[in-house]
C-alpha positions in Angstrom: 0.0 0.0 0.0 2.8 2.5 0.6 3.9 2.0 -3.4 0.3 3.5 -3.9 1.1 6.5 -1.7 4.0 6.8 -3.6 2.8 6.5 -6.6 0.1 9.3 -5.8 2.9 11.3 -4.9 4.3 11.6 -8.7 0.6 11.0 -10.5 -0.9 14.4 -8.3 1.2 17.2 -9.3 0.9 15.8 -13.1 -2.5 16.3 -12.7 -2.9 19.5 -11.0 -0.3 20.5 -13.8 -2.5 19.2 -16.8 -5.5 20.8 -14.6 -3.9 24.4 -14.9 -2.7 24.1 -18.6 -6.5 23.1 -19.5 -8.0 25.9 -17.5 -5.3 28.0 -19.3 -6.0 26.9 -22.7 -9.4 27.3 -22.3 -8.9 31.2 -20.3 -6.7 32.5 -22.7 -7.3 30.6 -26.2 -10.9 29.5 -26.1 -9.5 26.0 -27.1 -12.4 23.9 -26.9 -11.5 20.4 -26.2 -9.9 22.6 -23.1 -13.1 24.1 -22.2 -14.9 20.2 -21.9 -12.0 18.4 -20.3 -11.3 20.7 -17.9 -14.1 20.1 -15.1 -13.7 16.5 -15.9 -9.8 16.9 -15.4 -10.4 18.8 -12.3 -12.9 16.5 -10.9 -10.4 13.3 -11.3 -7.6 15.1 -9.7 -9.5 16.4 -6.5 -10.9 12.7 -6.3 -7.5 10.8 -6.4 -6.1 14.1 -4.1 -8.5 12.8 -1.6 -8.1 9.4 -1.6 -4.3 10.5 -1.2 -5.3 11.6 2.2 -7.4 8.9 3.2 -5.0 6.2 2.2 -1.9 8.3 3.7 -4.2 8.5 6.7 -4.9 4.9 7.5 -1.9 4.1 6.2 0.4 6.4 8.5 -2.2 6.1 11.1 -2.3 9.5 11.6 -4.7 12.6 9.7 -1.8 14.5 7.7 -0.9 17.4 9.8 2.3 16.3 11.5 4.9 18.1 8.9 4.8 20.9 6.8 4.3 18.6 3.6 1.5 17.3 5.2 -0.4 20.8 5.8 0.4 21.9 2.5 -0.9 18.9 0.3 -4.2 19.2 2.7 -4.2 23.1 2.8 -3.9 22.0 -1.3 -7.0 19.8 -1.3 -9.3 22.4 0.4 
């Protein structure tokens, strides 16, 4: 289980980063395949974010607030 963490580590800020450049695209282009995969993107990403926490939660065995990386990724998710 702590691959899957790990792996949700490196898949996450891909996604955020495909996220942005869709919301971009679609801001300052008016691309539309931007404009129709970007809630879709956005909804995926906040989904597998969350199930980051829950897993490094049960996981860890503690709710992810004990180091700064920890805030951050949850002060991310809100």
């Amino acid at each position: 289980m702590y691959v899957l963490i790990l792996s949700f580590e490196i898949v996450l800020p891909v996604l955020y980063a495909v996220t942005i450049w869709a919301y971009g695209k679609a801001f300052f282009r008016g691309l539309k395949s931007a404009e129709q995969a970007k809630t879709p993107l956005l909804l995926i990403t906040l989904v597998i974010h969350a199930l980051y926490i829950v897993l490094r939660t049960l996981i860890l065995g503690h709710f992810p607030i004990t180091s700064i990386f920890e805030i951050l990724s949850l002060i991310a998710l809100t």
